[in-house]
Structures are given as C-alpha cells and as structure tokens.
C-alpha positions, 0 to 999 in steps of 0.5 A, a space after each residue: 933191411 935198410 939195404 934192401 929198402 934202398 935197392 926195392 928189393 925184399 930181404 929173404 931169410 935163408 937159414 933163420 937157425 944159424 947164429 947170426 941167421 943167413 939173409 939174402 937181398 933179392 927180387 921176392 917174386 923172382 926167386 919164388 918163380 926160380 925155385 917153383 921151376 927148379 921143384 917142377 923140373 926135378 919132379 920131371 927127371 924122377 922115374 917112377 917104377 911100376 909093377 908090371 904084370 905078366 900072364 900065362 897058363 900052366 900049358 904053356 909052350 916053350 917058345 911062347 915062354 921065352 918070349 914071355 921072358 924076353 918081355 920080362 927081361 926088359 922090365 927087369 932092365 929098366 928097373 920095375 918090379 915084375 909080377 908074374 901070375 900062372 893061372 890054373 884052368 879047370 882040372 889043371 887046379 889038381 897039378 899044382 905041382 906042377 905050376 910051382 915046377 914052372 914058377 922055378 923054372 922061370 925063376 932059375 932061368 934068371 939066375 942070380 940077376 933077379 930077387 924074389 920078393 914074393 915067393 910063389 903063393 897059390 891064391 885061387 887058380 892063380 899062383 902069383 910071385 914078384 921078381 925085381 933085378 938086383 943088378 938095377 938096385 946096385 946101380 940105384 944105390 951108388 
C-alpha cells in the first residue's frame, strides 16, 4: 500500500482467495477502462445462432423445393437451427400422409449431415420439425 501510495497508484487485489492474496500496483481508472474494453470486444466476436424458418405447401413442386433447400443448406452451414413447417390448405388436412412423406423426404435428402431435433408433429394445418447440422456442432465442440 506504502508502494502504490509513493507512485499515486491504486493497489488492485486480483486474486483475494489465494494465500498470500495477489495484489496488483496500477492506474485504478485505466485498468477498468482496459477490461470494459476487452468485455465489449468479446461480446462482438460472439455469434448468436438463430432459428430460422422455412415455408412451403404440401403441392410443392420439384424445382421449387430444391431451391428451398439450398436456402436451408446454407443456414445449416453457418451453423442455425432450421425449422421447416408444411402448411395443409383446405381439403389437403385429409392427406396427412402425405405431408409426413414430404417431411421424410426432405429429411433424407440431407442424410447423416443434419440431426432432427424435433420430430415432425401435426399442430393444426401445419406439420412443423427442426433440423440442425451436425457437422457444425463437431466443429463447435473442438
């Protein structure tokens, strides 16, 4: 304390738990400036996932779910959640067989790159499941 009184410095206790406890000599108001910094620029570099969402009907063509799924794939690369919902139109509500054939499909077309993390579930007229990449949670995790 004599030390930082001599300097005109504050005495900054690091680690108080440690025996003896860790003190530090420095500029009180520049250290707290420093470390609010380093708090706000590692707030920036954090990503927050999303889940994204993704439409379509039961009568949906070929070359119009592709596209759809291209989309999807590139959410699935940068590493969001995706939740795709099959809406039933009308008289469409009797096939619901065939929603869940479409679900599959869409499922399948991914293969092993993706986990279902909700299985398809009928909640109204709409048939709604969310999908995410596995391969991006590997990468995540190491």
């Amino acid at each position: 304390m004599q030390l930082a009184a001599e300097q005109e410095l504050d005495l900054v206790e690091i680690s108080p738990n440690t025996d003896p406890p860790v003190c530090k000599i420095t500029d009180w108001g520049k250290y707290n400036y420093q470390k609010t910094k380093q708090q706000q620029r590692n707030r920036k570099n954090t990503k927050v996932l999303d889940m994204k969402q993704m439409r379509f009907g039961l009568k949906i063509g070929d070359h119009d779910l592709a596209v759809k799924m291209k989309k999807v794939s590139g959410f699935l690369e940068i590493g969001h959640k995706v939740k795709i919902t099959l809406f039933f139109r009308g008289r469409e509500l009797a096939h619901k067989d065939i929603g869940f054939k479409l679900a599959e499909r869409v499922i399948n077309q991914f293969g092993d790159t993706i986990a279902v993390d909700q299985t398809p579930q009928l909640n109204g007229k709409q048939l709604t499941f969310v999908i995410r990449s596995t391969q991006h949670a590997k990468v995540k995790e190491s």
